[in-house]
C-alpha positions, 0 to 999 in steps of 0.5 A: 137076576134078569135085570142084572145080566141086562147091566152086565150085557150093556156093560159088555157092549161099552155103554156105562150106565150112571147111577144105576141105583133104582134103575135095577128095581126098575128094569122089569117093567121098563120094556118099551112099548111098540110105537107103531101103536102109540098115538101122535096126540099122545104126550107121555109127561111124568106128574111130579106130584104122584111119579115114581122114580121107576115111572119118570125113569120108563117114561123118558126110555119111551120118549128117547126110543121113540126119537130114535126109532122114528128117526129110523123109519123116516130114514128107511121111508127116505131111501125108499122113497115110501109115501109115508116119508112126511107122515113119518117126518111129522111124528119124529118132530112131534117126538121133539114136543114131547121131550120138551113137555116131559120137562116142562114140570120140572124146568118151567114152560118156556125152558121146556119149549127151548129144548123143543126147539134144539131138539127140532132143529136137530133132527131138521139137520138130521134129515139134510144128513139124510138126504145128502148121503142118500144123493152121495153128496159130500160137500154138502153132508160135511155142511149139514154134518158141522151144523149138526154138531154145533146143535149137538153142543148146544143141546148138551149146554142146555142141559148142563145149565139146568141141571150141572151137578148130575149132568156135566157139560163134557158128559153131555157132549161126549153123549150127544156127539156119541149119539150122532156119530151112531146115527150117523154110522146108521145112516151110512149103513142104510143108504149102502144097502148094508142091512145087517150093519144097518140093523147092528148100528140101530142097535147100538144107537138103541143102547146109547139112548137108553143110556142117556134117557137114564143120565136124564130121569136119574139126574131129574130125580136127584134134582127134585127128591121131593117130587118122586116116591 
């Protein structure tokens, strides 16, 4: 039941699950873990051979809130001026080698490393969206902010081509130009001191990545059966 009125609670808020499937069986054990307690060294990669659909389907949750939620911390050190903004800076793009490695199985080495390198590039943008709103700089906000955008569609075409029957190219886009039009609704949030919008736009932006992790595993394993039990 629990796992239930979670579906239904998501659904509520205007996040459509896909295929939800196995992922109802799964989402009591798929709590996330704190990162503030998860080592940098540490790249979380399903093993084909052994996976289970529910542990390929915990394992991208936790790499996907990771992206988010350092995401977060770097923009709070940011606007505080916190000495640990590039410690912070270091790990979200550590986060961006993991994602690309938890494909590596599935797609090849040199597949994975490109989707590392779109996803830090993306959040290399992301910081410049950072700091422009923090300086009140519209100009160069719009600049960062297309760029942004651009990436985002080349992230999303990236993994239509791997992946097109369970990963559409106009539901990738409208996934990733939803993630940073919700990042960017936390970032505005944030730098106005506006701390309860800040927190209720981490929330929807949580909710959001959930979703899309899910999109993810669930297409990697309708990709390959053979390799989950």
């Amino acid at each position: 039941m629990a796992s239930c009125d979670r579906v239904r609670t998501l659904l509520k808020k205007g996040i459509t699950m896909r295929k939800l499937g196995f992922g109802l069986v799964c989402a009591a054990i798929s709590q996330i873990g704190c990162v503030l307690n998860q080592e940098p060294a540490i790249t979380r990669v399903p093993t084909p051979a052994t996976a289970s659909e529910c542990e390929i389907r915990r394992d991208m949750r936790d790499l996907w809130v990771d992206h988010v939620a350092w995401t977060r911390f770097y923009l709070i050190s940011t606007a505080a001026d916190l000495p640990d903004k590039e410690e912070a800076g270091r790990r979200l793009l550590q986060n961006q080698a993991d994602i690309g490695n938890a494909m590596k199985p599935y797609y090849g080495k040199a597949s994975g490393e490109q989707l590392t390198a779109l996803l830090k590039e993306h959040i290399l943008i992301a910081g410049e969206v950072i700091d422009a709103t923090k300086a009140g700089e519209t100009e160069k906000k719009s600049d960062a902010a297309k760029r942004w955008h651009s990436n985002a569609d080349d992230i999303a075409t990236f993994l239509s081509g791997a992946n097109p029957k369970s990963w559409p190219l106009a539901d990738m886009r409208t996934e990733m130009h939803l993630h940073l039009d919700l990042a960017t609704a936390e970032f505005e949030t944030h730098m106005r001191c506006d701390w309860s919008g800040s927190v209720a736009a981490y929330d929807r932006l949580h909710l959001q990545i959930l979703n899309m992790a899910d999109m993810l595993s669930m297409g990697i394993v309708s990709q390959f059966p053979g390799k989950f039990y």
